[in-house]
TIDREN-354243 format. One record per residue (C-alpha): residue in one letter; x, y, z. Coordinates in steps of 0.2 Angstrom, whole numbers, plus 5000, padded with zeros to 4 digits. Layout:
residues N
AXYZ...
***
This chain:
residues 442
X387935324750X387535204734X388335254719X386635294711X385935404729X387535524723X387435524705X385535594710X386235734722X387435764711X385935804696X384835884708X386536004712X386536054697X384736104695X384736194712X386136314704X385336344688X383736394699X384436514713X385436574699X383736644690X383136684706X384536804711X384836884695X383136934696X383237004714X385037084708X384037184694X382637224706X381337154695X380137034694X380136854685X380036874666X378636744659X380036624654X380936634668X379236594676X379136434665X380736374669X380736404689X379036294688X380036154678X381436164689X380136144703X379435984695X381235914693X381635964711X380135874718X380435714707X382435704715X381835714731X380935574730X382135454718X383435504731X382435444746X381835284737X383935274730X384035284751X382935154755X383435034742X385135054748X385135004765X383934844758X385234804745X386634844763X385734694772X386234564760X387934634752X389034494754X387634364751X387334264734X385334274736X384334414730X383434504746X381834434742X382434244743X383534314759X382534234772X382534024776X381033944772X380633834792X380533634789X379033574791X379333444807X378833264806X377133234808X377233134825X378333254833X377233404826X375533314832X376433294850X377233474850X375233534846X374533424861X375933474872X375533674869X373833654871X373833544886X374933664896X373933804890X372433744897X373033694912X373633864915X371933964910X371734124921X373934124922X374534304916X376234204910X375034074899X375534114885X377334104888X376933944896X376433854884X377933924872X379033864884X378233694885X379133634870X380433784867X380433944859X381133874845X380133704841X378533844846X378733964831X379333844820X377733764824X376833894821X377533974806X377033784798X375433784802X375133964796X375933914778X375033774775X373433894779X374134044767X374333904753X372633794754X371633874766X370833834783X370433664779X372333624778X372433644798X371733544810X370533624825X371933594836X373133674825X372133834825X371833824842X373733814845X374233964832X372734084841X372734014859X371734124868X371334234854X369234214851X369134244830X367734194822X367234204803X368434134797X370234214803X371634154810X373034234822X374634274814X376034204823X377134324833X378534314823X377734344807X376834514815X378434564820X379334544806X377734624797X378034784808X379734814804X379434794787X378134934789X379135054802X380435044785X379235114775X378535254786X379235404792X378035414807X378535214812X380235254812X380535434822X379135374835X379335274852X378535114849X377634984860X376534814856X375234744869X374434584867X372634604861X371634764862X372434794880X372634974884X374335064886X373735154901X373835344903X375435404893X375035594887X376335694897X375335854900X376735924910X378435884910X379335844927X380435994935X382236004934X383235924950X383636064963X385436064972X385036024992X385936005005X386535825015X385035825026X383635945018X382135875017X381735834996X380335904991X379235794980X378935824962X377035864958X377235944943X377135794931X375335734924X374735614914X373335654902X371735584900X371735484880X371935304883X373035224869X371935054864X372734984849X371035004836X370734894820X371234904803X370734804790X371534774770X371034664757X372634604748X372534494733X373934384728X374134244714X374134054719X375234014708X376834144714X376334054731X376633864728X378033934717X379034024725X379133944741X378934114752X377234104755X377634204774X378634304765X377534364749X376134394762X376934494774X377634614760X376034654751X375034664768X376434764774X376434894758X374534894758X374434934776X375935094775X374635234768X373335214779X374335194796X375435344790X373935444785X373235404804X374835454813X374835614804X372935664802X372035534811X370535624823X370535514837X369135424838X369235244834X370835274825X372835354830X372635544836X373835644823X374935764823X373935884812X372535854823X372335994836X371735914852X372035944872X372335754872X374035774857X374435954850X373236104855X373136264846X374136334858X375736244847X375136344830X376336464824X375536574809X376736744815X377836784801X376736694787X375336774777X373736704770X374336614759X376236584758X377736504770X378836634774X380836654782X380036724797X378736604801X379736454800X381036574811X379536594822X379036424823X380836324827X381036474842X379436414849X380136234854X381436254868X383436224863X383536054873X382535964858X383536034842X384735914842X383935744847X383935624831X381835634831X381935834829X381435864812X380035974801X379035854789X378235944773X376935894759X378135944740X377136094739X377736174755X379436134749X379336234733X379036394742X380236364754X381436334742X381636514738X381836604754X383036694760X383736724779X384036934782X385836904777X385236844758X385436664761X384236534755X383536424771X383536284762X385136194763X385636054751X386735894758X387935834749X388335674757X387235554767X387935614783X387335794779X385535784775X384635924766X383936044780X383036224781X383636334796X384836184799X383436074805X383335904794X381735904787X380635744779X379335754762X377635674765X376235694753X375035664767X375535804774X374435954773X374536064756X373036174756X373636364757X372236464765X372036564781X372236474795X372736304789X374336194794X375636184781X377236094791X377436034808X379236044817X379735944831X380535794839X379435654835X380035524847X378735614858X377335534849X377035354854X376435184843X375635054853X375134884840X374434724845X375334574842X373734474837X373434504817X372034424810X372134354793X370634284783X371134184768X369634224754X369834044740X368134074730X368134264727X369534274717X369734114708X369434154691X370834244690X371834124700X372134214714X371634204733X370934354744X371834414763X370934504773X372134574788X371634664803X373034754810X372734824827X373835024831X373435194840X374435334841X374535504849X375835634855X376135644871X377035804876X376635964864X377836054868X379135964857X377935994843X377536184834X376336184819X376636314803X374936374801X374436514787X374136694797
***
């Protein structure tokens, strides 16, 4: 834990006492709040909210700053910039890649082919090249065999190019940092807009049964995949970023693939969390025999209008044991289910919501680790979803490995700038609801 993480808790301590203490005093007098103790509650609320986000972003920054301890570069300048090769061995490495990948049309293993034809290492760094010389001055910078050799068999037209592998991949990371969904889920890339096949687990297989040396075993039926094919579907962002930061900093890759990767967060989060389905990632707070049906909603114990002890009580029981303590098994909130949360109390008189300390203990409520979204649902009326519990490994990413990147010179260049248009490729989907419970209004 950074030195700035704990001088956060440490503030946020101190706010939660001064609040519970308001709280129990007026339950120890068997009254009501008095209109200023109203006021300060709500301000206390506000600051609440506001901790819980420095202190995630104090996380975040942390393990970034964690990377590169040690180093005398800034994170930013972290990464090498690749050489670019000499121009004979570069035209040669082009014709050699291009040759084998013709020769090899119709070959599942092409691509890897024609990678292997001049290395793994001389392929990317060939690749990663042509692609900056395309981010700095545009398609007219590359030959017709050097697009042909980033894309292979990749059919773009307007204008677009393929990322290179390695800066998709690089690009994914940077977004599964950024979102909760990308980093609790199982993930999986495909090469184009190649299905996944079948995963939804409708059922879950049956325990193994004791037999004896020569019984006869009996063959599992009970396992069933469901129906939703998972086809990684488009997404497409328009980024704008100056020319002169790219000649002068000399991280063309790297500028790109941070501005795509923070303009494309929101809308793949939103997706995993409320997407509907249908030419878009199938989301947890979307009820659907193909993710989470309603038969996972849990409004017993909650009224109308509120969270209560008993319906998040209600809720965790409804999720057998065996998932509690995997690492994925959380509850996710929007701020506004968190601030009625935070003043329940368990039958004993104990609030349910349990501040951590240190970074090994994280803040919890009914001992379950919990994550603070605003995407989440925060609307409180009858029959709505306010929270989902669950273990979240059980909903599968599948991306696409071929980006397409179009680089826009003429649109922007009053202001000096260039236009990128990106088109991402992700589906997602849950895959066995019963790891899953939703907290629904009564």
């Amino acid at each position: 834990m950074t030195e700035r993480e704990r001088k956060l808790r440490e503030d946020r301590a101190k706010v939660t006492h001064d609040y519970r203490a308001i709280l129990d005093k007026a339950d120890e007098e068997k009254r009501e709040l008095t209109s200023d103790e109203r006021d300060s509650i709500a301000r206390m609320d506000t600051e609440l909210g506001d901790f819980e986000i420095k202190i995630q972003a104090a996380r975040k920054l942390g393990d970034i700053e964690g990377e590169y301890r040690g180093t005398d570069n800034p994170p930013l300048s972290a990464e090498p910039e690749a050489r670019e090769q000499n121009k004979d061995e570069h035209r040669d490495m082009v014709a050699t890649v291009l040759r084998t990948f013709d020769e090899n049309r119709g070959n599942d293993n092409v691509r890897d082919l024609a990678r292997a034809s001049v290395g793994a290492e001389k392929f990317h760094r060939m690749q990663s090249a042509i692609f900056r010389r395309y981010l700095l001055d545009g398609k007219g910078a590359i030959t017709q065999q050097e697009a042909r050799a980033l894309q292979l068999d990749s059919d773009v037209g307007g204008g677009y190019l393929v990322a290179p592998e390695q800066f998709v991949e690089q690009l994914i990371q940077a977004v599964d940092d950024a979102l909760y969904m990308r980093q609790l889920a199982t993930k999986f890339t495909v090469i184009g807009a190649k299905s996944l096949g079948a995963p939804s687990l409708d059922t879950d297989p049956v325990d193994a049964s004791w037999t004896g040396e020569v019984t006869e075993v009996t063959e599992d039926n009970s396992m069933a995949l469901g129906k939703r094919q998972m086809i990684p579907h488009p997404l497409a962002k328009l980024i704008k970023i100056s020319r002169d930061l790219l000649r002068a900093s000399g991280r063309a890759e790297s500028i790109a693939r941070e501005r795509i990767s923070y303009h494309l967060a929101y809308p793949m989060e939103n997706g995993y969390l409320n997407g509907s389905g249908s030419n878009q990632p199938l989301g947890v707070n979307t009820a659907s025999d193909y993710g989470i049906s309603t038969s996972r909603d849990v409004s017993t114990g909650n009224t109308t209008t509120s969270i209560n002890t008993d319906g998040l009580i209600e809720a965790k029981w409804s999720i057998k044991s065996n998932y509690w303590g995997r690492p994925g098994f959380k509850w996710m909130f929007h701020r506004d289910a968190l601030k009625q949360i935070r003043k329940l109390k368990d039958g004993e008189g104990q609030y349910i919501w349990q501040q951590g300390i240190t970074v090994d203990v994280p803040d919890r409520i009914l001992e379950t680790p919990y994550l603070m979204s605003e995407l989440m649902p925060n609307t409180f009326t009858t029959g709505l979803y306010v929270g989902i519990i669950g273990d979240f490994a059980f909903y599968w990413i599948v991306d696409a490995l071929d980006m397409e990147i179009q680089r826009l010179d003429e649109l922007y260049a009053l202001t000096n700038q260039i236009g990128l248009i990106t088109r991402a490729k992700s589906d997602g989907m849950p895959v066995l609801e019963e790891a899953f419970a939703r907290v629904t209004l009564a």
